[in-house]
Phi, psi and omega in degrees: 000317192301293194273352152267004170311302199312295172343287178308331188276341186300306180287315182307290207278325175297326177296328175301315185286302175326309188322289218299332210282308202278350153302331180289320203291327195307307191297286193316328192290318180270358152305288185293341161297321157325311178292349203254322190284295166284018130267356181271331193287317189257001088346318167296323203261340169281309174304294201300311187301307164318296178297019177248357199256318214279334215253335195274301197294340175249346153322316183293304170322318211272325187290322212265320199267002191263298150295325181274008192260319179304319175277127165286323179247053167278161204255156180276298184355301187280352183255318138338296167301306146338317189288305150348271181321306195293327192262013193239303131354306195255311160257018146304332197282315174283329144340307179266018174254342170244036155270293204292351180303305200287321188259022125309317178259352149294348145309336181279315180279015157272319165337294206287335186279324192297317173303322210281297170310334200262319175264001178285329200277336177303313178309289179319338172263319168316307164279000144304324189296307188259039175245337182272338185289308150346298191285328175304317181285290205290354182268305184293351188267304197294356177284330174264017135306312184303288177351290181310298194319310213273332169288290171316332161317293209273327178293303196296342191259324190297302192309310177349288179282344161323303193300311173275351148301325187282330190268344177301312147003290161270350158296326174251010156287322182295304165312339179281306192289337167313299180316305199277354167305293169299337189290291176286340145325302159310317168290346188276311169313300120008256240274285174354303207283357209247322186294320178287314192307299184318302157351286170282357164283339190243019174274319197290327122027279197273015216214294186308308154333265226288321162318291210291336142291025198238327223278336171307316188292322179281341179291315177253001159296326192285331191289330184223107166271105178331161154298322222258336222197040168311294212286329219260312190302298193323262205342327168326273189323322186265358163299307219290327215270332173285314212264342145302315183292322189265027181253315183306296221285321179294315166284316174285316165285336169305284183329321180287321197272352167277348188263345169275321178296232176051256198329291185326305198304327172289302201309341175294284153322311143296315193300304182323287138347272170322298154347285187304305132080214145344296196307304215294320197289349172300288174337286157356279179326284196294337178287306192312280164337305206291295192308314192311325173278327118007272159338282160323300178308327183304321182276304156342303183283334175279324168298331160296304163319294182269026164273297214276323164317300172307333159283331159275021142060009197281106166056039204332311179294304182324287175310320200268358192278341165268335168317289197294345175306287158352307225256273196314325170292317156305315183307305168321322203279316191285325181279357147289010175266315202325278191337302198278008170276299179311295173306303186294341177282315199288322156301259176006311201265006180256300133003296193298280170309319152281004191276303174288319185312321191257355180277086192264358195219115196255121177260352158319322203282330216285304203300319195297339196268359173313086168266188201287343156250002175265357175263348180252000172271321178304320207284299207301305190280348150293344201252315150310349175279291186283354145288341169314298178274010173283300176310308177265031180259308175312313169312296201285337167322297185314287205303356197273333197262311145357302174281334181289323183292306163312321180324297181268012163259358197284312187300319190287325199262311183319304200282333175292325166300346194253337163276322170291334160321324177300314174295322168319269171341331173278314198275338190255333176298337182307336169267328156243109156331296186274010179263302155330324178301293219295314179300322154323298170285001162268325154322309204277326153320314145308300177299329191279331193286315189308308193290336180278338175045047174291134176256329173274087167286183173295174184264352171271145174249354196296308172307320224250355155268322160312286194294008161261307176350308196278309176294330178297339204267345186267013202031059161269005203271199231242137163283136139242171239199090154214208231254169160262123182297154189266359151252130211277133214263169162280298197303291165311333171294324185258359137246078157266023151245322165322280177198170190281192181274332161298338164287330197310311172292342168285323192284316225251346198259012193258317174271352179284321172280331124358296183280317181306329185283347218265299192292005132345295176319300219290322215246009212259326182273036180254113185291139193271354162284015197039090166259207212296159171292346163292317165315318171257042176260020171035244184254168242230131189314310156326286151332290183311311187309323177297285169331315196286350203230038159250277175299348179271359192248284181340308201288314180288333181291337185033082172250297209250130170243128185238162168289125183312133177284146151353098165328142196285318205281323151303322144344289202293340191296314193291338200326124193263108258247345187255021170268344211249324164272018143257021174270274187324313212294313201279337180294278166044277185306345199260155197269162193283112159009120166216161171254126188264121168291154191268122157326145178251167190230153221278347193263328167307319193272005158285328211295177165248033151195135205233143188264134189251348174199155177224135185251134186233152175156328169311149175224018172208186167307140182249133183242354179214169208211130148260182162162197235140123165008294174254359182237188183199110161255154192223128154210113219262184168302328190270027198024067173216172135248143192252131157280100209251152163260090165313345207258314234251346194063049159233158169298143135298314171187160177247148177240120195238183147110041171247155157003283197189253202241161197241118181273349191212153162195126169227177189237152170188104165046090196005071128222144180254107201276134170239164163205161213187122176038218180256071180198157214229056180277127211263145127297132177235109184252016159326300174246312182199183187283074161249171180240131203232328171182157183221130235223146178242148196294310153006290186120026172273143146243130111315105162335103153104194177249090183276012176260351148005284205286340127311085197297313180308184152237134185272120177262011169276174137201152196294161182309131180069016165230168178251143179287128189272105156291329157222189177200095194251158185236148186298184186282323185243040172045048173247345180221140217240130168260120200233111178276123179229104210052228196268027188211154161232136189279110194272138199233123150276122209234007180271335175242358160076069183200148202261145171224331167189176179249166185232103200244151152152016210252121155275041170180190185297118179290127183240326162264139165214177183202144194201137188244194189224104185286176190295343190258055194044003167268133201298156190228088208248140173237144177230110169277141207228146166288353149294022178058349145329127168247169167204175202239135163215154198241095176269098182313159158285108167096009171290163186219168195039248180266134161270113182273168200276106161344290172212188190215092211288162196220103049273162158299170149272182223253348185207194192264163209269137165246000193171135173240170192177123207246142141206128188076251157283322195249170181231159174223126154248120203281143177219200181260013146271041186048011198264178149233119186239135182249149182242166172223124147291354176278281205276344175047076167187170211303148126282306181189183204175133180270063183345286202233065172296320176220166211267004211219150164301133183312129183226353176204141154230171192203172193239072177309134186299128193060020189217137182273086179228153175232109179282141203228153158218158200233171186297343169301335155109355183281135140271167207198108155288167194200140162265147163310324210262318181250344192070032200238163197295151160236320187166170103322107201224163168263120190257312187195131189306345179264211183252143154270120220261293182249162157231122209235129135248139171264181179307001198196345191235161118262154186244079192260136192267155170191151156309358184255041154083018195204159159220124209263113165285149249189087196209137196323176160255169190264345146286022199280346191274329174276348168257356140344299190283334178315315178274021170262279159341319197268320145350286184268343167303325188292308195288322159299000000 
């Protein structure tokens, strides 16, 4: 199939070429007829004029000798000169008339050649005419090659895909049979350890038994003792009678001392545990310190830079303007290390404080209280303990250094494969333009990120590891000058002018460490109280990658030896209380909100969805998003939601004073649900920012605001509640669904009273959504971290636990992050990067995007008036889906952060981010037609 493709382009471009050869000779040929044509025209026209100059000239003779013949007293002298004169004239004139003679009839004989020319150009054309009917035929073949291929393509990627449903299929059957593996293991074990217990319960038993016989026998050895043999009987009796006493004495202490090793052995296993910890979160502590000084200097040294710029005035607005973008950004990063310092000390001194709280169990009184065979089954079973964790430490040492090899021979085997590709890749651009472009723009991509020292980049790292790749592969990157091994490598065959084969692997260990660093990064904003999952997305994986490889670049060049940082656990002792009011102080201080329109740019304004505005005012991550025709609710990281005036672009009011960060929000007819850790406080924004009553994941209601008096911010939650992740409200807002923990708790908001729960869930409900059916009952779906979704149908005026309607099916590969209704149907987005549409009616699978984004789904949205699904992932990417089919519209870099939400009105969308904004949104106004296109185009793929 591949050589006769090969076959066609062969015959196309020689056919291709010929055309061209013989249309240029086509073009000269009628060039020069032209050219033949217009000199027989300025010849024709030079000839009439001399004869008309010859025929004047000699009239004029014959009139002049006519007169002079006439006058008598004219002297012949002067009529001689006359004469002279004319005829000196007169055969200048024939001269040049018989110049044009001669070169009239070499005209004629081009004429005659011209015929000649006419039919060569005739010929020529012809065979252009059936040179082109050739390239037509052969252009129709190859479409209907193209045709086959792409139908064979399109049966082969369907068995494909067959194939990996069916093996997914069997992964998670494999996995189901795992499960019941370990289950039953367990259960075996459980039964063993009960079956060893029993055991040892029915030996001292058998112990008691052989006393109660012995002691008659000794008893009647001492009354009647042989003669012969006094002392060896005594002695008998008191072995038998000490070695009964010590089988007695033995079943009671054995029981104590397993019941201490017991004790001991958990008091361990805490202590340990706690420890461990502790150590990570010190660690934590000191990367965080490390970046942060880092950091600081950078922004120092760009703040010196574009001082010194401004002093020497060279293009001042141009230059300072990426200083300042730059400027702003470290400022962004450091007050997220601040925060996450901040958080993480606070974790530490609350470790600490349960740490003092539960050591409840003194193992000095446990030890002292010992006696001497119950110190030697202990003694005994610390000395199997520590060979034991002697083994597995030594065991995992091995596997550590084992995996540390492979590791560098896997980096040593990539970069070599990765330089030859490269080369590949050079070799083949030398042919294509456009392969060529591209490695180029990736180079140059690289030199602007170098050169540029941005510490927040996108979370796909894909590009900006590529284009270093591609520089390191091209040897821009830095030479060192060490010895050449005397047996010459696959790396040295291929720079050997470059660097030696020993660097080569080194050039390559920089991002590897780097990448080995980043989830590090990834975790530092993570709450030991478990709030919403959007609390632990830290830093946007781009960022953390830069941290990581800022410091893995430090740690391998060891150019700078700095003095060892402090321990965080002295540190956390110090902790200052006035770091935290002058946190407060500084929001406090930031100016009141506005939303700014975005300039449009030409490529924007083609695009198919374009941002007309970012409402700034947030002074952390914004995690949840509302809205309404005129209105904008915002709700962050800094624990406050800010109210926007659409019409007007202004903050309205900030609603502050919660716990701790406000993950959900909704609006209904002027009131406003905020929620923060396990609580749910409602607002009346009628006249001014009041909290009007505060409602507990529990089913407590309160009067008034009782999280007020608490200023700090809290990472607890109180004893019997739960961290609440969302709160959604039915269609006419009279009843409010709040998910908290593994149930979501239903609200009458018309009496402000809990009426029942929504139950059936194994894990955290992290999203719902809710419609409404024909007979008014609500229809609330709940997506959960059991990768579940379920449907439950809540009647109006129901009361107590709700079981789940039905239970869709297949699940997803991971737990669910967003849902979103439109008509009949629903989509839910999860953290196995996938997107799946559902039909409410038939309640069942419709279709499903496997690996819709390369990052967890984390918002979906309903573009307004158009059947489009905006999709956005932690990756900071948005992604249109047409509705009907699921199938891509396009793509945009939506926000350099992770997307937390998506909100939409009658006209706009509304995306939430870690980067402090929330970006408005609005479709382009052909979208519809091209919707219909890709629909059109559909079904020609599907005919």
């Amino acid at each position: 199939m591949s050589v006769a493709a090969e076959n066609y382009q062969a015959d196309l471009a020689n056919i291709t070429c010929e055309i061209a050869i013989k249309q240029k000779l086509i073009d000269e040929l009628e060039n020069s007829q032209r050219r033949l044509h217009t000199l027989k025209q300025q010849y024709e026209q030079k000839l009439m004029m001399l004869q008309c100059k010859i025929r004047d000239t000699q009239l004029e003779r014959d009139r002049v000798l006519q007169n002079m013949n006439s006058v008598e007293s004219g002297t012949e002298d002067k009529a001689r000169k006359i004469k002279a004169e004319y005829e000196k004239k007169l055969s200048v004139m024939n001269k040049e008339l018989q110049k044009l003679q001669s070169a009239q009839k070499e005209h004629a004989r081009l004429l005659k050649n011209q015929s000649q020319y006419e039919k060569q150009l005739k010929k020529l054309q012809m065979d252009v005419t059936e040179m082109k009917k050739t390239k037509v035929r052969l252009m129709k073949q190859m479409k209907e090659q193209q045709e086959k291929n792409r139908l064979n393509e399109s049966r082969r990627n369907r068995e494909i895909a067959s194939l990996k449903k069916d093996q997914r299929k069997q992964e998670h059957q494999l996995k189901l049979l795992e499960a019941q593996k370990r289950q039953q293991e367990l259960i075996l074990r459980r039964k063993t350890e009960e079956v060893t217990a029993l055991r040892r319960q029915v030996r001292p038993t058998s112990g008691k038994v052989v006393r109660k016989v012995n002691l008659p026998e000794v008893q009647d050895s001492s009354h009647r003792p042989p003669s012969g043999r006094l002392y060896s009987s005594s002695s008998t009796a008191a072995n038998g009678t000490w070695s009964s006493y010590r089988r007695t004495a033995g079943v009671y202490s054995t029981r104590v001392a397993r019941n201490k090793w017991q004790t001991l052995e958990r008091r361990i296993s805490d202590v340990i545990m706690q420890r461990m910890t502790i150590s990570n979160m010190e660690a934590d502590m000191n990367r965080l310190l490390k970046q942060r000084e880092e950091l600081t200097k950078r922004k120092e040294k760009v703040i010196r830079k574009r001082d010194r710029l401004l002093r020497e005035g060279l293009e001042a607005e141009k230059t300072v303007l990426p200083l300042n973008e730059e400027v702003d950004a470290l400022t962004a990063n450091i007050d997220y290390i601040n925060d996450s310092i901040a958080d993480c000390q606070a974790n530490i001194m609350q470790m600490e404080e349960t740490k003092e709280e539960g050591d409840t169990v003194d193992v000095s009184a446990v030890i002292g209280s010992c006696t001497l065979v119950e110190a030697r089954f202990l003694l005994d079973h610390f000395m199997s303990m520590a060979i034991n964790k002697g083994l597995q430490a030594a065991q995992r040492e091995s596997q550590v250094k084992v995996m540390e090899g492979r590791l560098k021979q896997t980096e040593i085997t990539s970069a070599t494969q990765n330089q030859l590709l490269f080369h590949m890749l050079k070799e083949k651009a030398e042919f294509n333009p456009e392969l060529d472009a591209l490695l180029g723009n990736a180079l140059q991509e690289n030199g602007d990120d170098s050169s540029s020292d941005e510490s927040a980049q996108s979370p796909s790292a894909e590009g900006t590891t590529l284009a270093s790749d591609l520089m390191k592969l091209c040897g821009e990157s830095k030479t060192r000058s060490k010895a050449r091994r005397r047996t010459t490598t696959q790396m040295e065959l291929l720079y050997a002018n470059s660097e030696s084969a020993g660097d080569a692997p080194a050039d390559f260990s920089g991002p590897m460490l780097s990448l080995a660093e980043t989830p590090d990064g990834g975790g530092v904003d993570m709450d030991l109280s478990g709030p919403s999952v959007r609390d632990y997305t830290a830093l946007s994986p781009g960022f953390s990658s830069k941290m990581g490889s800022i410091s893995g670049s430090r740690t391998v060049s060891g150019l700078e030896k700095r003095t060892p940082e402090p321990s965080p656990l002295s540190r956390r002792k110090t902790y200052d209380k006035a770091q935290a009011a002058a946190d407060r102080a500084k929001v406090k201080e930031n100016k009141q909100g506005v939303i700014n329109p975005v300039p449009s740019t030409k490529s924007s304004r083609s695009a198919m969805l374009q941002c007309v505005h970012v409402a700034e005012g947030h002074s952390k991550a914004v995690l949840c998003v509302d809205c309404t025709d005129d209105l904008l609710f915002t709700g962050s990281k800094d624990r406050t939601c800010k109210v926007w005036n659409l019409v007007t672009g202004q903050e309205i009011m900030s609603l502050g004073g919660h716990p701790n960060n406000v993950v959900s929000v909704r609006y209904s007819s002027s009131l406003v649900f905020t929620v923060s850790t396990s609580y749910i406080k409602v607002w009346d924004i009628r006249d001014s920012a009041k909290c009007i009553r505060t409602l507990t994941s529990s089913g407590q209601v309160n009067v008034g605001d009782i999280c007020a008096s608490n200023t700090s911010r809290t990472v607890t939650t109180p004893s019997g509640e739960n961290q609440i992740n969302q709160i959604a409200l039915n269609p006419n807002g009279m009843v409010l669904y709040a998910a908290a923990g593994n149930s979501v708790r239903v609200w009458d908001l018309r009496r402000f009273v809990s009426t029942g729960k929504l139950t059936g869930h194994l894990g955290p409900v992290m999203c719902l959504t809710v419609d409404q059916s024909g007979n008014n009952q609500d229809l609330v779906i709940t997506g959960s971290k059991d990768h579940y979704i379920k449907l439950f149908d809540v009647s109006e005026g129901s009361l107590g636990s709700v079981s789940p309607a039905h239970n869709f099916e297949p699940p997803h590969y991971d737990g669910i992050e967003s849902l979103v209704v439109q008509g009949d149907i629903f989509f839910s987005g999860s953290r196995d990067n996938g997107i799946k549409k559902w039909d409410l009616d038939r309640k069942d699978l419709l279709q499903q995007v496997p690996n819709a984004h390369r990052d967890w789904v984390c918002a979906l949205g309903i573009v307004p008036s158009s059947p489009a699904l905006l999709s956005g992932c932690r990756g900071g990417v948005l992604k249109l889906w047409h509705t009907d089919t699921l199938g891509p519209l396009g793509e945009l870099k939506g926000h350099e952060s992770p997307i937390n939400s998506i909100a939409a009105n009658s006209s706009h969308l509304f995306t939430a981010s870690d980067d402090r904004t929330v970006k408005i949104w609005r479709a382009r106004a052909g979208l519809d037609s091209t919707l219909e296109g890709v629909d059109n185009a559909d079904e020609v793929a599907s005919n």
